[in-house]
C-alpha positions as CSV (number, residue, x, y, z in Angstrom):
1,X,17.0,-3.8,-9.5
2,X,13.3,-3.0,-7.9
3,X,10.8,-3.5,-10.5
4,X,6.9,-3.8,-10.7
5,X,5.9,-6.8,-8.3
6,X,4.6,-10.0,-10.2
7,X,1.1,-9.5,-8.5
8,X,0.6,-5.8,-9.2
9,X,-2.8,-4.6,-9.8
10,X,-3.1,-2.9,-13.1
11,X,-6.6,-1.6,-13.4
12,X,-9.0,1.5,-14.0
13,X,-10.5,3.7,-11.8
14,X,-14.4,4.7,-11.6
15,X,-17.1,6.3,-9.4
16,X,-20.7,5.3,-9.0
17,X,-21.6,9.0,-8.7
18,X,-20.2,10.0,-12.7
19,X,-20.6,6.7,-14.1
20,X,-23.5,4.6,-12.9
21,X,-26.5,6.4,-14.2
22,X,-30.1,5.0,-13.3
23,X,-30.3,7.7,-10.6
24,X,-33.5,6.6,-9.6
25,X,-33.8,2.7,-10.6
26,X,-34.8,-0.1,-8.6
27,X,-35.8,1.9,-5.4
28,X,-32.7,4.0,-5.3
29,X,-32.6,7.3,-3.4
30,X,-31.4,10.6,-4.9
31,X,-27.6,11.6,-3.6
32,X,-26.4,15.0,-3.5
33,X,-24.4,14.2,-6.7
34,X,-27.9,13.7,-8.0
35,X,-29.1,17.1,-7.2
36,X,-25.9,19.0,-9.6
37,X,-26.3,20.4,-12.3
38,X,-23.9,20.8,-15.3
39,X,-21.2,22.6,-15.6
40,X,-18.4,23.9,-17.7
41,X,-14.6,25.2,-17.7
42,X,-15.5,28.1,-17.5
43,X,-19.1,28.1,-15.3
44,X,-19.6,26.4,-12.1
45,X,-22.0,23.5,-12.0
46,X,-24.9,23.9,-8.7
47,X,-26.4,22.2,-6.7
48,X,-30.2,22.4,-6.1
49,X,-32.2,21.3,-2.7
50,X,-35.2,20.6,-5.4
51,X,-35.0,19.6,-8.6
52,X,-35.3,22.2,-11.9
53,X,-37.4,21.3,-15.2
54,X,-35.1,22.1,-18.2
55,X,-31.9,21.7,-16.5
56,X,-29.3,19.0,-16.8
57,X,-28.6,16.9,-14.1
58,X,-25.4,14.7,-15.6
59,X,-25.2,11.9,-12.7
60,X,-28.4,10.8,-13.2
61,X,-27.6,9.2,-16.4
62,X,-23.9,9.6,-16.3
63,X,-22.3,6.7,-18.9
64,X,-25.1,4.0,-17.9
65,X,-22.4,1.3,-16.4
66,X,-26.1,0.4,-14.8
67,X,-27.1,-1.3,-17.9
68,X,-23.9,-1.7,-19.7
69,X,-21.9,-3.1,-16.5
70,X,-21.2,-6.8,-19.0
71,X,-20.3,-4.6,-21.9
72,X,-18.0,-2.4,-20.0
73,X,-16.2,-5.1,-17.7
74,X,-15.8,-7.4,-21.0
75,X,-13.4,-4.2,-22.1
76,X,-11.9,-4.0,-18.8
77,X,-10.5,-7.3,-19.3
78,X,-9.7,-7.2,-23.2
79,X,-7.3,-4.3,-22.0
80,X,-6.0,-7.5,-18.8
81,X,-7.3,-5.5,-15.8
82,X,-6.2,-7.1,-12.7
83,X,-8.2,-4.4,-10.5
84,X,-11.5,-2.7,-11.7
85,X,-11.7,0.1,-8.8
86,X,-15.3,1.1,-8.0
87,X,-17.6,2.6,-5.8
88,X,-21.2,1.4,-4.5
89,X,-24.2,4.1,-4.4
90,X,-25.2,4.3,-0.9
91,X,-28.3,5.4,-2.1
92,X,-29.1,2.5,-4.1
93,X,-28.7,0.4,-0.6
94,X,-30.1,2.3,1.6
95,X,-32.1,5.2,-0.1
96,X,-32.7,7.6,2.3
97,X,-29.7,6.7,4.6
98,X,-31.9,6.0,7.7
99,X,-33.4,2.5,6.7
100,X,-32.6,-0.1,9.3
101,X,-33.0,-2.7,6.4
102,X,-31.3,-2.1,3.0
103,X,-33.0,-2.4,-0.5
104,X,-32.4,-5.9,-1.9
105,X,-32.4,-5.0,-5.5
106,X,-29.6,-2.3,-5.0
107,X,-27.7,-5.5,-3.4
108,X,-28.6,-7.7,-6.2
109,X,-27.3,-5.3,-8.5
110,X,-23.8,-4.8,-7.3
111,X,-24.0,-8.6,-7.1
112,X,-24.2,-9.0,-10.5
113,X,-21.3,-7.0,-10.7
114,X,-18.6,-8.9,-8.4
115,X,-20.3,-11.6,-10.4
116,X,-19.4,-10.6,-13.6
117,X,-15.8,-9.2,-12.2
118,X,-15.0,-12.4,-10.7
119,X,-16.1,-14.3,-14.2
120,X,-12.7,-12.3,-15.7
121,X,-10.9,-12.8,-12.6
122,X,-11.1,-8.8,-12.3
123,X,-10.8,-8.0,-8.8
124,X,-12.9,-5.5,-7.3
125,X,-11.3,-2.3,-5.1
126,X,-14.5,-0.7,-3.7
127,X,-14.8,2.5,-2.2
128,X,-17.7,2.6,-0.1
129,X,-18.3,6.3,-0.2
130,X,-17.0,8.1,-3.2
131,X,-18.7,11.7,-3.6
132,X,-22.2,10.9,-2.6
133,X,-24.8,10.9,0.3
134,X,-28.2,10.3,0.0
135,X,-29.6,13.9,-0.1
136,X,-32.3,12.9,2.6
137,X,-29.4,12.4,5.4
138,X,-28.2,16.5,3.9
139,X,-31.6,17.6,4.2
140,X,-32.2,16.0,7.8
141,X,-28.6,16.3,9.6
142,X,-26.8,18.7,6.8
143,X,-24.7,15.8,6.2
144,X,-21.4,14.9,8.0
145,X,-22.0,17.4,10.9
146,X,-24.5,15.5,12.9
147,X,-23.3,12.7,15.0
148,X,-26.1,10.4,13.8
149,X,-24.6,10.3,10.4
150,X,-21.8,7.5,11.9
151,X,-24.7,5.3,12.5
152,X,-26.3,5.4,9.3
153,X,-22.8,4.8,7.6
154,X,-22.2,1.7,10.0
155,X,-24.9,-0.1,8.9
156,X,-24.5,0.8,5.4
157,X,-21.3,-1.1,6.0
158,X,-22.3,-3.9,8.2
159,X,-24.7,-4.7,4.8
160,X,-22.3,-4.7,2.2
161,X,-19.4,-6.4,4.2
162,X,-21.6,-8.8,5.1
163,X,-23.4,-9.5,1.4
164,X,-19.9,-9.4,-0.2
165,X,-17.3,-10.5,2.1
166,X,-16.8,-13.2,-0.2
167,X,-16.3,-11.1,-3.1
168,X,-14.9,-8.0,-2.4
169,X,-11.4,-8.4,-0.7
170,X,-10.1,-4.8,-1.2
171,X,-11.6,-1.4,0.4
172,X,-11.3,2.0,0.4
173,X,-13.8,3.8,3.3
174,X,-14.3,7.5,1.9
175,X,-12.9,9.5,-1.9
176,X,-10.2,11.8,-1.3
177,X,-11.2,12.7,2.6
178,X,-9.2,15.2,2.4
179,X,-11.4,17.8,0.3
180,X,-13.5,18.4,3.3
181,X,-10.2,20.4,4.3
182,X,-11.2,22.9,1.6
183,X,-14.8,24.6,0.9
184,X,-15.5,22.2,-2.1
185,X,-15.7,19.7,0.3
186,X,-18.6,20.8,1.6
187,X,-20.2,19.5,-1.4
188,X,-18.7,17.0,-2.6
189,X,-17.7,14.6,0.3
190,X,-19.2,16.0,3.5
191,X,-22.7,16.8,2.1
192,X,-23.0,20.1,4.6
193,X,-25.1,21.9,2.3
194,X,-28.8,21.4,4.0
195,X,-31.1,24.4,2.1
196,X,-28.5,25.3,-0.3
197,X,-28.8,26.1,-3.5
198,X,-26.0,27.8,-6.2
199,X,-22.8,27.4,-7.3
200,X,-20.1,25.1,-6.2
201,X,-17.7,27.4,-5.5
202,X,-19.8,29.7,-3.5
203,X,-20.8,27.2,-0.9
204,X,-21.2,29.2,2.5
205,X,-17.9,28.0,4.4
206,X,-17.8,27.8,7.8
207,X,-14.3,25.7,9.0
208,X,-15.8,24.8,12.3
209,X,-18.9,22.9,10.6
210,X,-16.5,21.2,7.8
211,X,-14.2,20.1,10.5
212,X,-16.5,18.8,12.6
213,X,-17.9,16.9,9.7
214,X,-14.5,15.7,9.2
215,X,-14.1,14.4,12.4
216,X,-17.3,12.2,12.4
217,X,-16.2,10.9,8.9
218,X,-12.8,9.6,10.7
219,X,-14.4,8.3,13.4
220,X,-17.0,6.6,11.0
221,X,-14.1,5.1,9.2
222,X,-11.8,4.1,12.2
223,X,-15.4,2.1,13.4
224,X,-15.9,-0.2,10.0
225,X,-12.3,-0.9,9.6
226,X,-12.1,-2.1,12.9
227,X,-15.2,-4.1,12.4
228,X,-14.0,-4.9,9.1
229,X,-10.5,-6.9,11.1
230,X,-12.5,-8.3,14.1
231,X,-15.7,-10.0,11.8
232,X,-13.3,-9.9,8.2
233,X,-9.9,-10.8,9.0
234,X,-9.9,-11.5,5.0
235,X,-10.1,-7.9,4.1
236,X,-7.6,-5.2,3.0
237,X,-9.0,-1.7,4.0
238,X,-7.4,1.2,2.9
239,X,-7.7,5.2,2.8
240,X,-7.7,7.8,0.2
241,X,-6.5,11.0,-0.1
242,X,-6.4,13.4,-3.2
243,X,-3.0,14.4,-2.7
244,X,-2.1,18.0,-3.9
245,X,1.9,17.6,-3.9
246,X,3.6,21.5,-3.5
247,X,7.0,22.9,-3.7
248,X,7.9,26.4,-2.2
249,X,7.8,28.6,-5.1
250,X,11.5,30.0,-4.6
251,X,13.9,29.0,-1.6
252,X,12.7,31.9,0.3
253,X,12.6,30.1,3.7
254,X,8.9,32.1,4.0
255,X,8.0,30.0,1.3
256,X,9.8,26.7,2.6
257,X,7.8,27.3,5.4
258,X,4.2,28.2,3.5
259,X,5.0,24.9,2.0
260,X,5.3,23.3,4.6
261,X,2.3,24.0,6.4
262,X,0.1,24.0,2.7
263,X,1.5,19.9,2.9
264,X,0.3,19.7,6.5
265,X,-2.9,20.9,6.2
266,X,-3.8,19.8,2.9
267,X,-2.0,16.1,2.7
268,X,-0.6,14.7,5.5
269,X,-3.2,16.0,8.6
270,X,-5.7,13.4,7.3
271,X,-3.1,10.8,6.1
272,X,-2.1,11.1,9.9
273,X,-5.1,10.4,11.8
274,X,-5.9,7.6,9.7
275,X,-2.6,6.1,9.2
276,X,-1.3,6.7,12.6
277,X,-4.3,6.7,14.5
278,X,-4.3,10.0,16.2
279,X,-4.7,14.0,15.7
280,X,-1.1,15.1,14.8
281,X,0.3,17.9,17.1
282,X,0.8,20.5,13.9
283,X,-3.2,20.5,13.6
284,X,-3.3,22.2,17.3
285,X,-2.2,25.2,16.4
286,X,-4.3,25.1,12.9
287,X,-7.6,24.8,14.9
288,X,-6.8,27.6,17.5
289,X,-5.7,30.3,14.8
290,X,-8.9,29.4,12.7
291,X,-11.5,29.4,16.0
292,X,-11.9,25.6,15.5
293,X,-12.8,23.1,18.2
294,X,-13.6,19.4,17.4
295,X,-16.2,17.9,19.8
296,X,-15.3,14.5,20.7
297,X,-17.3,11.8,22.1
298,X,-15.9,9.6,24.7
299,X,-13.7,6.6,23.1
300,X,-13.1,8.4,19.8
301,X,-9.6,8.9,20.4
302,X,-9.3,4.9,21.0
303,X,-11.3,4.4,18.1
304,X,-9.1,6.3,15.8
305,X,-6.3,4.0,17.0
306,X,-8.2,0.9,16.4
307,X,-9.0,1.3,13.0
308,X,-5.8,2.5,11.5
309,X,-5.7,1.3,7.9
310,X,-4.2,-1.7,6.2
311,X,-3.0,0.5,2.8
312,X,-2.8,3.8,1.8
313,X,-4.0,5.0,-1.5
314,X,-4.4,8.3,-3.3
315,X,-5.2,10.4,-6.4
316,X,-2.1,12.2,-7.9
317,X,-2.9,14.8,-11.3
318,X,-0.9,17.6,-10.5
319,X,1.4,19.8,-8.0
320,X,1.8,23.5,-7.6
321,X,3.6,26.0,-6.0
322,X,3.7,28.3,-2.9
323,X,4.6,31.6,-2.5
324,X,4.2,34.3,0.6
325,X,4.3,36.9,-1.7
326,X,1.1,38.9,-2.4
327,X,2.0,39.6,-6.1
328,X,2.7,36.5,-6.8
329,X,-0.1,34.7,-5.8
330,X,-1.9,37.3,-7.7
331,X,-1.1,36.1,-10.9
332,X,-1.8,32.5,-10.2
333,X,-4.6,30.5,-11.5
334,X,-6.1,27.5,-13.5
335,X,-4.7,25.3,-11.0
336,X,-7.4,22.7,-9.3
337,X,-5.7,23.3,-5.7
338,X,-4.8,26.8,-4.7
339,X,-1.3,27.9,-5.4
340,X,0.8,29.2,-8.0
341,X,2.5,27.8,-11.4
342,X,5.5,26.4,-12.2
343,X,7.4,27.6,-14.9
344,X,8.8,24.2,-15.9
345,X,5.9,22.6,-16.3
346,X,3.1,22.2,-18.9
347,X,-0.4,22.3,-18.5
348,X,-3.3,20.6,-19.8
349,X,-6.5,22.3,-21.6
350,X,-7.8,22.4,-17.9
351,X,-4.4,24.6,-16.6
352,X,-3.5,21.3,-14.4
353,X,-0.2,21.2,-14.9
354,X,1.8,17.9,-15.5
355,X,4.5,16.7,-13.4
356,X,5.1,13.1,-13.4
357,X,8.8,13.5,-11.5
358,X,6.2,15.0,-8.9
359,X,4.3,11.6,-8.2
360,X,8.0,9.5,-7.9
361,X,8.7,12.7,-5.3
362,X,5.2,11.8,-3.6
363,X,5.4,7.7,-3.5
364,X,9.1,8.8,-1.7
365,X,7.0,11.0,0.9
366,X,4.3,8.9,1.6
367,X,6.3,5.6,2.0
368,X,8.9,7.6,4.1
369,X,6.2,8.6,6.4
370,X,4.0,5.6,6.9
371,X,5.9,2.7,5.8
372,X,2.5,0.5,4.4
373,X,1.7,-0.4,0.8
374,X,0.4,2.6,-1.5
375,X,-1.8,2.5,-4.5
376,X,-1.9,5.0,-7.1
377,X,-5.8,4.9,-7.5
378,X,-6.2,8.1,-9.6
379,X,-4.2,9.6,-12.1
380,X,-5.5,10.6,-15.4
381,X,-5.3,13.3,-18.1
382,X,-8.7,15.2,-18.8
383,X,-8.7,16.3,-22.4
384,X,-10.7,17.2,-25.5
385,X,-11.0,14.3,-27.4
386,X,-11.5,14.2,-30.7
387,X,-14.4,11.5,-32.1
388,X,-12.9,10.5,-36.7
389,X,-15.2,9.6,-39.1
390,X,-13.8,6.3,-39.1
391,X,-14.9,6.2,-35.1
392,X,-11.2,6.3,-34.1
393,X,-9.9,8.5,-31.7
394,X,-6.2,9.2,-31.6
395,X,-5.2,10.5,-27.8
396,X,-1.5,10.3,-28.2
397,X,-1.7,13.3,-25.0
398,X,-3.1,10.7,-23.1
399,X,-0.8,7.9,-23.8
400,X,2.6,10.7,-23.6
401,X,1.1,11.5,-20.0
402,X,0.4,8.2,-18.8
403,X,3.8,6.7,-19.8
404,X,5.2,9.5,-18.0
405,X,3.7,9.0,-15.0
406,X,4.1,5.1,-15.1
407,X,8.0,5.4,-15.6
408,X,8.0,7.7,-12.1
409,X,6.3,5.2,-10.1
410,X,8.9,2.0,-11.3
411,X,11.7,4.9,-10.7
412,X,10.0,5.0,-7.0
413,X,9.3,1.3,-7.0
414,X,13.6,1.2,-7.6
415,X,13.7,3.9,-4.7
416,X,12.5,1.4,-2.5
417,X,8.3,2.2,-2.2
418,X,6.0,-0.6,-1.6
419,X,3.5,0.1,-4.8
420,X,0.9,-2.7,-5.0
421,X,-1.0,-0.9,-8.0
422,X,-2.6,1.5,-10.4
423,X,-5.7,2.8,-11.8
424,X,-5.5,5.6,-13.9
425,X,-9.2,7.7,-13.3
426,X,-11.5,7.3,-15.8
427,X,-10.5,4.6,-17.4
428,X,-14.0,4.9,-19.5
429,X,-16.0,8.4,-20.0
430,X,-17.4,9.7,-17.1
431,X,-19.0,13.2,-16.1
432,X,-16.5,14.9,-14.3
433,X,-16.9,15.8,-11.2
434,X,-15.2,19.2,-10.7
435,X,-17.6,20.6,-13.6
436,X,-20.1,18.0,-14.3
437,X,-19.0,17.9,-18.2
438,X,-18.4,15.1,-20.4
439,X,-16.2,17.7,-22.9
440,X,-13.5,16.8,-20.2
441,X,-12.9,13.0,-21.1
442,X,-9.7,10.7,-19.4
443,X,-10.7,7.7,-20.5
444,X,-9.1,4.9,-22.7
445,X,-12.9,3.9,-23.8
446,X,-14.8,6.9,-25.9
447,X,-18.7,6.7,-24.9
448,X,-21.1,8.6,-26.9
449,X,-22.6,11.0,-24.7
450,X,-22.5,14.8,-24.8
451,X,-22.7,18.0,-22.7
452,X,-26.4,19.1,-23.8
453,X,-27.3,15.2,-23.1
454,X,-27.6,13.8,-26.3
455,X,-25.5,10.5,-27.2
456,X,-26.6,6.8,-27.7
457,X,-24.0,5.7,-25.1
458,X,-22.1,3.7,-27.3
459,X,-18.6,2.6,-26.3
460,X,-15.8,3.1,-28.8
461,X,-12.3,2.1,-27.8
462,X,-9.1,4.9,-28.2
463,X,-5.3,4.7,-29.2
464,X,-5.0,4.7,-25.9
465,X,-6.9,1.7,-25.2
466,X,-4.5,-0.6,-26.8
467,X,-1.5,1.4,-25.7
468,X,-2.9,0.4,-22.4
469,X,-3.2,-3.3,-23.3
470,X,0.2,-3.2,-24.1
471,X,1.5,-2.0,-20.5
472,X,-0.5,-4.5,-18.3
473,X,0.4,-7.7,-20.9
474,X,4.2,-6.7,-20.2
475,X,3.8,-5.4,-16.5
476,X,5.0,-1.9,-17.6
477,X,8.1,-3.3,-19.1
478,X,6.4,-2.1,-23.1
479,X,5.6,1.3,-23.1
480,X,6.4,2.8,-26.6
């Protein structure tokens, strides 16, 4: 019987963007993450074009890995990470975006990283854009819509493949590239917010602009992983998609159908181009009912089939449920991804709800439909954790959820899936990213650092932490 491969990568999962801090060190430039306020569950965080006295902006300090990178990695590999997943600041290379030479000390810094990864045979899976763009390419281009943007991202590449390409074997091109199929997108990954300035979820949305900015984003990526097999034949590059797994709400076949087009449209249309290497035939019909029409340069169609990933990874939290019917939907909410509850599931303080039989359903789907190794690079319970006098910090929720999950992926590993690892998201405190709170912690490592601010930043470990330990020393065999 299938089990977990001798050589799978058990790691953690971070982001430069909620966890690096020293927003402005060493020459780096300010991303749009950098220009976000706070936030809560319950109010929106914003996003400013100029920066506010008195107001909190979280990423700029984040957790500090900038100064505690030896501290934090030393705990990666007391808990026996085989993969530390990170991303690199694009920023901190190449400030404004538009330098034709990059900043030496933001390369020296992630050096010391691989470095100090490499010291703890920890290997690195870097995402090269994860939720960041240098503000100066938003306030220029308004981000992903302009053409020019694929250049800038190119030789952002070109420099770190070429610094590293003897440290960094594993490579993810852009975070969950499938938000900029939905408004928060705009924000987040696309950066098409030039002049802006409000809430998060009252970005003006125009489809036309976030798909266009979609469609220079694959064609960016198709061009460095094709550059990345002709000049790196040593790398692995992969994808990533926050996948939003659905179920019709009832077997009304106008559900069953709602379903099916929610999955489309939300999973598998970006999965597609960059898997398969083309625009799928569904997303024809998608673009003429929503007045839609991607302008294409000559040899982007050729690219896209050129630079078809290696490995296909994704973030899995949740699932939900469709319904056609008005009422219905009516009483939905809480959920991250729009759609309704389902009744036999739990939720977490956020109203995610938990469905581990959902990500065995997923690995099934995915490896079905594309037949190359996945990852699980995300999957994580945000929760209020609670700090004892004695500095402990018992997150039995955490562990319950995490077993859970880990159990469906050997039952899909048994189905037959190709699973080459897993990092559960936020494997230390970060700020999150949907709020910009630090109230909302996943992590197996408690750092001291607060919504108003305050905190000396000091890293404490959780239950969960040796729980974790635990897992990785037995290859998910010990998970009481």
């Amino acid at each position: 019987m299938r089990t977990f491969r001798e050589d799978f990568l058990w790691g953690g999962a971070t982001a430069a963007n909620q966890y690096e801090g020293a927003w402005d060190a060493d020459g780096k430039g300010p991303s749009v993450s950098d220009m976000c306020t706070n936030g809560s569950h319950t109010v929106p965080k914003r996003i400013t074009p100029e920066f506010e006295e008195g107001t909190l902006y979280p990423s700029r300090e984040a957790t500090d890995f900038y100064h505690h990178y030896e501290e934090d990695i030393a705990l990666a590999a007391e808990m026996g990470f085989k993969v530390f997943r990170m991303s690199i600041n694009w920023s901190r290379i190449f400030p404004t975006g538009m330098e034709t030479e990059p900043n030496e000390a933001g390369l020296a810094f992630y050096d010391k990283v691989f470095d100090e990864l490499n010291k703890h045979k920890i290997e690195p899976l870097v995402t090269i854009s994860h939720y960041e763009i240098p503000y100066a390419l938003v306030d220029k281009y308004n981000g992903w819509y302009a053409r020019e943007v694929i250049d800038c991202f190119v030789r952002y590449c070109e420099a770190i493949f070429e610094r590293y390409q003897n440290k960094v074997k594993y490579w993810l091109t852009f975070n969950e590239i499938n938000s900029g199929t939905m408004p928060m997108g705009a924000v987040l990954s696309l950066g098409t917010v030039k002049g802006y300035s409000g809430p998060l979820n009252k970005v003006p949305d125009e489809k036309q602009i976030r798909f266009q900015a979609l469609h220079h984003q694959f064609v960016a990526s198709a061009k460095v992983v094709k550059l990345a097999h002709e000049k790196y034949p040593q790398f692995k590059m992969g994808n990533m998609d926050l996948f939003a797994t659905s179920y019709p709400n009832t077997c009304n076949p106008d559900d069953v159908l709602l379903n099916q087009q929610s999955m489309r449209n939300m999973n598998w249309f970006v999965g597609d181009v960059q898997v398969r290497g083309y625009y799928p035939s569904y997303s024809e019909r998608f673009f003429e009912e929503n007045d839609i029409v991607i302008k294409k340069e000559a040899g982007d169609d050729e690219l896209l089939k050129e630079g078809k990933v290696d490995f296909y990874t994704f973030s899995y939290y949740m699932s939900v449920c469709q319904s056609a019917d008005p009422e219905v939907n009516a009483k939905a909410g809480g959920n991250l991804i729009g759609g309704v509850s389902n009744p036999y599931l739990k939720a977490s303080d956020w109203g995610w709800q938990i469905d581990p039989k959902g990500l065995r359903y997923t690995l099934n789907e995915i490896y079905d439909r594309y037949q190359i190794p996945l990852m699980v690079v995300e999957n994580g319970l945000g929760a209020y954790d609670k700090l004892e006098e004695d500095g402990s910090i018992h997150d039995a929720y955490r562990i319950d959820y995490l077993r859970q999950h880990i159990e469906q992926m050997e039952e899909a590993v048994k189905d037959g899936v190709d699973l080459m690892g897993y990092t559960p998201w936020g494997w230390i405190d970060v700020v999150s990213a949907s709020t910009g709170e630090m109230a909302k912690r996943y992590g197996f490592v408690y750092v001291d650092k607060y919504d108003d601010g305050t905190g000396d930043l000091s890293r404490k470990k959780k239950d969960s932490f040796f729980w974790y330990k635990k897992v990785i020393e037995s290859n998910g065999k010990d998970l009481a």
